[in-house]
N, C-alpha and C positions, 0 to 999 in steps of 0.2 A: 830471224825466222824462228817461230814458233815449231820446237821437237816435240814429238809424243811422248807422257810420261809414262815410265810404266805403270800399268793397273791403273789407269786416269778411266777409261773406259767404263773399268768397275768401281769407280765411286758413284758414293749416293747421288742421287739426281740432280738436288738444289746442289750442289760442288760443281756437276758438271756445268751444268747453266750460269753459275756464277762464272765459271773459266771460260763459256763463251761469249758472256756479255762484253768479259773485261778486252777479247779479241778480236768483237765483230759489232757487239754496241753495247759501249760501256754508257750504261746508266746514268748516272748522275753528268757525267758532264753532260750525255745528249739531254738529260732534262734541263738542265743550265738553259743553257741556247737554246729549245725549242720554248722555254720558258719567256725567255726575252722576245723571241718572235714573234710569240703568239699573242703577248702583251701589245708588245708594239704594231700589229699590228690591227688589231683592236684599236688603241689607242687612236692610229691616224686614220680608222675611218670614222669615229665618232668627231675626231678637227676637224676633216675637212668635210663633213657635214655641221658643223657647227654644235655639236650637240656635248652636253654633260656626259662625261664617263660613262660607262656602266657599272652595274655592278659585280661583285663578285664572282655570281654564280656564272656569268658570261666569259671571265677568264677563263677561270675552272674548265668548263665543257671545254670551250675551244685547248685547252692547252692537254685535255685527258685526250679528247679525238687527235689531235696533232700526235702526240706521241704514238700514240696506237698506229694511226700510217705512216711511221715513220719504222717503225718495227716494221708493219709489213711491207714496206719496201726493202728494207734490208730479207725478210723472209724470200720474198720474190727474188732477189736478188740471186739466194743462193740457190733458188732454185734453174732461172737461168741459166747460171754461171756453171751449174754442176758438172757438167764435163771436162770444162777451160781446167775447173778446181782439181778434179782430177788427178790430170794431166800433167795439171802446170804448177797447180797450190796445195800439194798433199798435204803443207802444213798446219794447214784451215783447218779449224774444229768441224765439222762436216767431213772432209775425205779420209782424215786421221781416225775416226771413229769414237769420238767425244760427244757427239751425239750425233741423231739423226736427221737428216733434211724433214722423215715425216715428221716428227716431235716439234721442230721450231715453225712450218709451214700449219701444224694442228695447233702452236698457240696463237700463229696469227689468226686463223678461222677462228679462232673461240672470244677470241678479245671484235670479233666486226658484233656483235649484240650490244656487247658492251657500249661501243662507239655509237653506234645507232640511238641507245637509248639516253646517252650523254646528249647527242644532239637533239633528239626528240623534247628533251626537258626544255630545252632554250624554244624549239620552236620547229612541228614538222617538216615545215619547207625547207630545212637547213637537209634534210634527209636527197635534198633534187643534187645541189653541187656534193653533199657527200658521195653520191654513186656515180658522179659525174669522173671524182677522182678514182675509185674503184675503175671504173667501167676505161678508164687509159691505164689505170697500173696493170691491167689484165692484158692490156694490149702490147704493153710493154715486156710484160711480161714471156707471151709469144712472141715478140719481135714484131710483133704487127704482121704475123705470118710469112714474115719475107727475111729470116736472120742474114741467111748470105748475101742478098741483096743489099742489106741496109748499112752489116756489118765492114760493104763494100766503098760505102759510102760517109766517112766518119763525122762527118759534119752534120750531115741530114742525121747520122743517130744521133749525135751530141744534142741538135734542137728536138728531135721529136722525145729524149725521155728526158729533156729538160720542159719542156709544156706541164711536165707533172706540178712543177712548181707552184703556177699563177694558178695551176686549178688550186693547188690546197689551197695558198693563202685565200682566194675567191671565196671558199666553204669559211675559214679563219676570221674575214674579215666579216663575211656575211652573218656571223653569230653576234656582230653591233648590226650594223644595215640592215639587213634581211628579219630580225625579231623587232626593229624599232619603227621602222618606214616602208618596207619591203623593196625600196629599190637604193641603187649604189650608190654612193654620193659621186657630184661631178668629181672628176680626176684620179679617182680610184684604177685608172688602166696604169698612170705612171707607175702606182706603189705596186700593179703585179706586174709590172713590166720589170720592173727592179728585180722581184722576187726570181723573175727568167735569167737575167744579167746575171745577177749575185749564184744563180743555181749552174751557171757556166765556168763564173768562176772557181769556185770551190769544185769544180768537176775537171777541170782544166790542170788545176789547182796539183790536186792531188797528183795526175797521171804525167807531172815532168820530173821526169828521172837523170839523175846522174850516169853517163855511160857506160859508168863497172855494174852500176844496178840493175841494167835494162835485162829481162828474163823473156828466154822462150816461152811464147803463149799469152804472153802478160803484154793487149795493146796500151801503149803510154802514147801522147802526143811527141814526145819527144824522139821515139822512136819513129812514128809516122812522117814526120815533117823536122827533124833535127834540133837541136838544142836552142839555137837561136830561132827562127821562126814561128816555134810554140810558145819561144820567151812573148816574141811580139803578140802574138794570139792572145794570150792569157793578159797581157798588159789593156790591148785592145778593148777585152770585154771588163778590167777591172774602169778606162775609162769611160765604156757606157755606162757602166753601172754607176760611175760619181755623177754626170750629167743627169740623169733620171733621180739619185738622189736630190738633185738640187732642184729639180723640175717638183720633187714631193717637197722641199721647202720652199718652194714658192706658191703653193696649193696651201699649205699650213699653216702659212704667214708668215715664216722662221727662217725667211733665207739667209741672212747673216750667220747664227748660230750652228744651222746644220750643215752650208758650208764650211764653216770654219772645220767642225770637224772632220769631215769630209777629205776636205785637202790635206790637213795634217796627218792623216791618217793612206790616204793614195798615197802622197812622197814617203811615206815610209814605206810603204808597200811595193811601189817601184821600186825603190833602191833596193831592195830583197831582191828583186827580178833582177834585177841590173846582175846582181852580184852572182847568182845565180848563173846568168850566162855567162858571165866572164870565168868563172868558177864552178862548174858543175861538177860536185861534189856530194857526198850523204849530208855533210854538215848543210848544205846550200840548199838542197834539194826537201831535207826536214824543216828547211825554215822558210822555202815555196808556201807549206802544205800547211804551217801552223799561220802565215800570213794572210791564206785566203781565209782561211776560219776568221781571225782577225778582222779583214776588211767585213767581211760580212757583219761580227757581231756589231762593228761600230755604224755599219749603215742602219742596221735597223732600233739601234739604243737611241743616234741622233737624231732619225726620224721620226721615232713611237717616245721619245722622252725628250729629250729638249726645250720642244714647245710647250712643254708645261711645265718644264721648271721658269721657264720664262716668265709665264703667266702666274708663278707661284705657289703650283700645284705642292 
């Protein structure tokens, strides 16, 4: 848990923002992985259209707009949260007074131009799925006007602000499809379908807790549905998500290779969960939440990379 330091409040600005990136989105590593995502996904919609790379400049946008709503989902975030945080998370840089919800909700608004004209470079039409994700983070954002209702309901919230997912990649991929042909290439629903799966698990992922951890106010799955139950839940969605990955190497032409990794990387990923339930612990419990990141990075490295070391890209 994150203590208030003293006079942390009254440091210069860029200090404070450096203290809440490292707390709430540490930089470099989210650029890491939204780097490889946004690569790869790129990548597998130019395969399974059959088509040459792109170039450059279609990384670029796609991976500048990615980061940008990935801020502002964290931004939204804390704006939803603000009461729970409150209450239940004084430690958060927001309740502690490190900074303020306006300050981080007023860079996400100033960075949406930005994103805009990133997209705009590759190709207007990219601008229909960019507002498409806007126009659900906003809804998600209210709760879809029903919090207590939905909040009642943990599964129906689990899918509806997981749908965020397939839209980004949708906008992500569509910066190859959408600027090159204007429509998706066949089988493009497996690779956001995964994108759903993969946004379950690492959501799953995170909120199974060890029982000395479990905190008033703080919904966990493990809390809702007990230690083992969530185990199966969370295993459940990690093996939709390998099915669907092998469904996108059989779309790619790469099914030997992207299964390969695939499995070897699930069996290590269950055996975490395994351990996990038999042992629900901090140690067990930190190494649930570094696995899901894990299974993720490797579904979309095998998927957006593979097939072209194959081909001898």
């Amino acid at each position: 848990m994150t203590r208030r330091e003293p006079g942390e409040s009254n440091a210069p600005l860029l200090r404070r923002l450096w203290t809440y990136q490292a707390e709430r989105f540490p930089v470099f590593k989210t650029a890491t992985l939204l780097a490889a995502f946004s690569a790869a996904s790129i990548n597998v919609s130019a395969m399974l259209a059959g088509r040459e790379l792109p170039g450059l400049a279609t990384y670029a946008a796609a991976f500048t707009v990615l980061f940008i709503l990935f801020f502002q989902l964290r931004a939204c975030d804390e704006v939803k949260d603000a009461s729970d945080d409150q209450r239940y998370r004084p430690e958060r840089p927001i309740p502690r007074g490190l900074v303020s919800q306006r300050l981080i909700t007023g860079i996400a608004v100033v960075l949406v131009p930005v994103a805009i004209l990133a997209a705009w470079a590759l190709s207007p039409w990219l601008l229909l799925p960019l507002a498409a994700v806007w126009l659900w983070l906003a809804l998600m954002t209210a709760e879809f006007g029903v919090p207590r209702w939905l909040k009642a309901r943990p599964m129906l919230y689990l899918v509806s602000h997981m749908l965020i997912m397939p839209l980004i990649d949708l906008f992500v991929t569509g910066c190859e499809w959408l600027t090159r042909s204007g429509m998706p290439p066949a089988g493009l629903w497996l690779f956001l379908a995964l994108s759903f799966a993969n946004g379950c698990v690492i959501e799953i992922g995170r909120k199974l807790y060890a029982p000395q951890n479990e905190r008033p106010g703080v919904e966990t799955y493990t809390a809702l549905h007990g230690v083992n139950r969530a185990t199966v839940m969370w295993v459940a969605c990690l093996t939709v998500s390998l099915s669907l990955l092998a469904g996108v190497g059989f779309a790619v032409s790469a099914p030997k290779s992207i299964m390969a990794a695939g499995v070897i990387a699930y069996a290590a990923v269950t055996t975490i969960a395994l351990r996990f339930r038999a042992t629900p612990n901090s140690e067990t419990q930190k190494a649930v939440d570094m696995a899901a990141g894990m299974w993720v990075f490797v579904c979309y490295m095998s998927a957006g990379f593979l097939p072209l070391l194959a081909k001898g890209y």
